[in-house]
Each structure stands twice: as C-alpha cells, then as structure tokens.
C-alpha positions, 0 to 999 in steps of 0.5 A: 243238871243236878239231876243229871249228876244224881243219875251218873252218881247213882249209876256208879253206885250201883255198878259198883255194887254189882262190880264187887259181887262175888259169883261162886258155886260151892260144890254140895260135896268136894270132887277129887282131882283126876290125876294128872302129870305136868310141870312147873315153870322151872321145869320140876314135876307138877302132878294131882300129889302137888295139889295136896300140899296147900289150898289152891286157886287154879285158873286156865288160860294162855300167855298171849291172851290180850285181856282176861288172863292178865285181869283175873291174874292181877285181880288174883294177886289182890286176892291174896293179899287181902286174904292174908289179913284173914288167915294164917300164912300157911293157910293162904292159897296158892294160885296155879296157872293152867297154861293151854297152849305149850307150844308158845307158853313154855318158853315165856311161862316163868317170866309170865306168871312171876310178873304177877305175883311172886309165889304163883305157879304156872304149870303146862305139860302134853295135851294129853295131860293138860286135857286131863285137869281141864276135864277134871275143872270142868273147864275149856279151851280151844285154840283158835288157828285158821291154820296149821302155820297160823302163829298168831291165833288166839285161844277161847277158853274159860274163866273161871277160878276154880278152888281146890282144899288141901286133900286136892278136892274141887270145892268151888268155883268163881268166877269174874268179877274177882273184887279182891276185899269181896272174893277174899272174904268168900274164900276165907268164909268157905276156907273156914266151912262157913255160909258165904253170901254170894 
C-alpha cells in the first residue's frame, strides 16, 4: 500500500513538472506581420497598424469550440496576471483573439472574449483577410462542415500563442501548456531580450 502511494505521489510529481513547461520557439530574427484589415468586437478597424501600439499575444481559434479556446484563453488571463507582477503596466501584452469563423463569431465575439478577460480583443473580418494574418502566423484552420447547411460543424485549427513585439514583429511561439507563473516568466525573459530556459 505505502508503495502504491509513493508511486501515485511521484507520478503527480512528475506530471506536474511536465504540466508547468513551457514549450516556446523563439524565432533567431523577428518576422513582420503581413498586413492585414480586420475588425474588433466593437466593430472599430483592426489592421497590422494596431498591432504596433503594444506587445501581443495572438491566438487563433472559434467561438463555438468546446475545449481548447476556452482552456488557453482562461490560461492566457492567468498569464497576464502573473506577468503584471513582472513588468510595468504599459508594458503587459494584450491578448488578440483571432476569430475564424465569421459567420458565427460576429454576432457573439464581444460577449465572448470579455467573459475572459476584461481588456482582451477579439477580432474577425472577410476570409481574405483572416486568411492573410493566419498565413502570416504561420497558423491553420479548417472549418469542418459535412455540408453546405451544416450549422453545427467544428472547426480544426492551431494552438498556438503566437508573440508579437511592438514594432508588429513575430518574435515567438508557445504553445500548450500555458502554466501561468511559467509562461509569465518566459515571456517576461523574452520581453526583456533574455535567455529563456524552455
């Protein structure tokens, strides 16, 4: 029995230590974001020029999907929360949700993402232009429909954080899990021009 507790306690510890990795890519040179012409949940223009007034984190994704938008936005909140502890106010990132699917987003966006986290942005637009920025991430996404009236289709796509600096350049990626304190540390290292340690 002693041994059977042993065994269960060290596998926790060591799935935690896995959990509150942090798996990132920093890009050897920063990558401009193409441009882009989108709009914000309140319906105000959200172009590649917005992107230049603070660092962000972007991330992908649909206001339908049952689990991993709602994980890495909630995760994302806990992010910057630790993270203000680390930097100054104006130097806290924003978080961009990336809505892919229009024609269901629109109408909820703005309810969606402020159930999250009071400053973030959700942002969607035509597919010519969500297809723009998704390229430019270097992201994905398909929209799942068995049919042209399919109305309760899923959508595939990427999960992924990607970091952009305040010149509007990529200059990282991470991706799940988002352990806050870890990730917070990471980016505030990276913010910072620093080694980070993955």
């Amino acid at each position: 029995m002693k041994r059977l507790v042993l065994f269960v306690a060290l596998f926790a510890l060591s799935f935690g230590a896995k959990a509150q990795s942090v798996n990132g890519v920093i890009l050897d040179e920063a990558v401009p974001v193409t441009n882009f012409t989108l709009s914000a949940q309140d319906g105000s223009p959200f172009t590649s020029e917005t992107l230049k007034e603070q660092s962000t984190l972007l991330f992908l994704g649909f206001t339908h999907c049952p689990d991993v938008c709602p994980f890495t936005l909630a995760n994302l909140e806990a992010v910057r929360t630790e993270l203000s502890q680390l930097v100054s106010p104006e130097k806290l990132p924003e978080v961009v949700f990336l809505a892919v699917d229009p024609d269901r987003d629109t109408a909820v966006l703005e309810d969606y993402v402020k159930h999250f986290g009071i400053s973030f942005t959700g942002i969607t637009g035509e597919r010519p232009e969500i297809d723009k920025l998704v390229e430019s991430i270097d992201g994905f996404y398909r929209l799942e429909k068995s049919s042209a009236d399919d109305e309760a289709y899923d959508v595939t796509h990427s999960a992924a954080v990607t970091v952009i600096n305040p010149a509007g350049e990529i200059t990282a990626k991470i991706s799940p899990p988002f352990h806050p304190f870890n990730t917070a540390n990471y980016l505030a290292r990276h913010m910072r021009g620093l080694d980070v340690m993955n």
